[in-house]
C-alpha positions in Angstrom: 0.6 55.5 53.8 -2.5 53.6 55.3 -1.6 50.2 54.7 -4.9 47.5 54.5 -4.6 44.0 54.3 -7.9 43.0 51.6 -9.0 40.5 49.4 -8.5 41.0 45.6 -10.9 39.2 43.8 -9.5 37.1 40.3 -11.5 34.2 38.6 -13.8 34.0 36.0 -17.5 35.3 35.8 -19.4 33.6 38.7 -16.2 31.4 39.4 -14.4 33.9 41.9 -11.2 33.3 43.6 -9.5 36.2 45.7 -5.9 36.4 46.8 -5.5 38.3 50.2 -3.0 41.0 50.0 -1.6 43.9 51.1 -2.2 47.3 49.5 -2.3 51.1 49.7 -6.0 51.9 50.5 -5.8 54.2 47.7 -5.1 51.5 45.4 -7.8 50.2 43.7 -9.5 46.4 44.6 -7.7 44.7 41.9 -5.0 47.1 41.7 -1.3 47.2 42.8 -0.7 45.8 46.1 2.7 45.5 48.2 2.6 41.5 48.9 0.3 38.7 48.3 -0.5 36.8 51.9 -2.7 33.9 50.8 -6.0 33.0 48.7 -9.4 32.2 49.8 -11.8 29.9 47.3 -15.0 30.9 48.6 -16.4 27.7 46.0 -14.5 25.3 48.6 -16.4 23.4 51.4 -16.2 25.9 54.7 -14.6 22.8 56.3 -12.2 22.3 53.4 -8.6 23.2 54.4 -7.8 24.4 50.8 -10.9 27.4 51.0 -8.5 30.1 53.5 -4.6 29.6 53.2 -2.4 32.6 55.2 1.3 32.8 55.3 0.6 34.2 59.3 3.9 35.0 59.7 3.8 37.7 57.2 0.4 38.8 58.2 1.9 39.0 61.6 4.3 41.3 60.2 2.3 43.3 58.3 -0.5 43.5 61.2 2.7 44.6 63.5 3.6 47.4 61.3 -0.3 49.1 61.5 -1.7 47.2 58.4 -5.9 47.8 59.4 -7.4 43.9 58.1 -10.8 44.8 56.4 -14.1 43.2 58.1 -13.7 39.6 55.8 -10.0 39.4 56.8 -10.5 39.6 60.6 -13.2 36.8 60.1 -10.4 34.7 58.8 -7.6 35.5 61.4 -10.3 35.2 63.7 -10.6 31.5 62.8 -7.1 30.9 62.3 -6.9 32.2 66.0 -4.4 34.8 65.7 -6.7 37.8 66.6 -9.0 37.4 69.8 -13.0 37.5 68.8 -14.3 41.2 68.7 -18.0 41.9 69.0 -20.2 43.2 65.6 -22.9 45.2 65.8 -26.2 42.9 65.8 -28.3 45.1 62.9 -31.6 43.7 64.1 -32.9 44.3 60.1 -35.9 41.6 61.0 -37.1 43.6 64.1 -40.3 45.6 63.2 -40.5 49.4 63.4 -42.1 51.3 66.4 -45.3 52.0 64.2 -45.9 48.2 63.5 -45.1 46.6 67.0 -47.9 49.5 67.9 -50.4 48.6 65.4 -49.6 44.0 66.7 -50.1 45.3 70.4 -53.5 47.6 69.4 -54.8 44.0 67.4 -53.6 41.7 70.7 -55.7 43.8 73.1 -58.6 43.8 70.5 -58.4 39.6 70.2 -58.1 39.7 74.3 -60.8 42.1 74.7 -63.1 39.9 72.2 -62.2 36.6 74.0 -63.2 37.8 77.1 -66.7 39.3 76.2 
């Protein structure tokens, strides 16, 4: 059974408030889950104590016995320091494409070639 540990999301419309458990991955986001590790109030302050609280003991447990933490949840044991900081792939979505940075180099030549005329 592929064990994750997630957030399941609760609250009202535009008021969310998730509780981070652990569930089947077949399961669905609000659906059954095995045990209930903490909450996270993303409304909180970032600084606020009250916004990520973890029983890390059980998470401990659960991450001992091959429970995968989705992408969110490795963020928060990253801050709580029990995992060591793992590098993310830097999407570079602001970058221009190869036809653009062409098209700034072709209009940078033409303003040097003017200016020096």
């Amino acid at each position: 059974m592929a064990v994750k540990i997630r957030l399941a999301r609760g609250g009202a419309k535009k008021r969310p408030h998730y509780s981070i458990v652990v569930a089947d991955s077949r399961m669905p986001r609000d659906g059954r889950f095995l045990e209930k590790l903490g909450t996270y109030n993303p409304l909180l302050a970032k600084d606020s104590e009250d916004r990520v609280k973890l029983d890390m003991e059980r998470v401990q447990h659960w991450l001992d016995q091959g429970a995968q933490p989705t992408d969110r949840i490795l963020r928060f044991l990253e801050a709580a320091g029990a995992r060591g900081a793992t590098t993310r792939a830097n999407m570079k979505k602001a970058e221009p494409g190869k036809k653009a940075k062409a098209r700034a180099a072709e209009k940078a030549a033409k303003a040097e070639a003017a200016t020096a005329e």
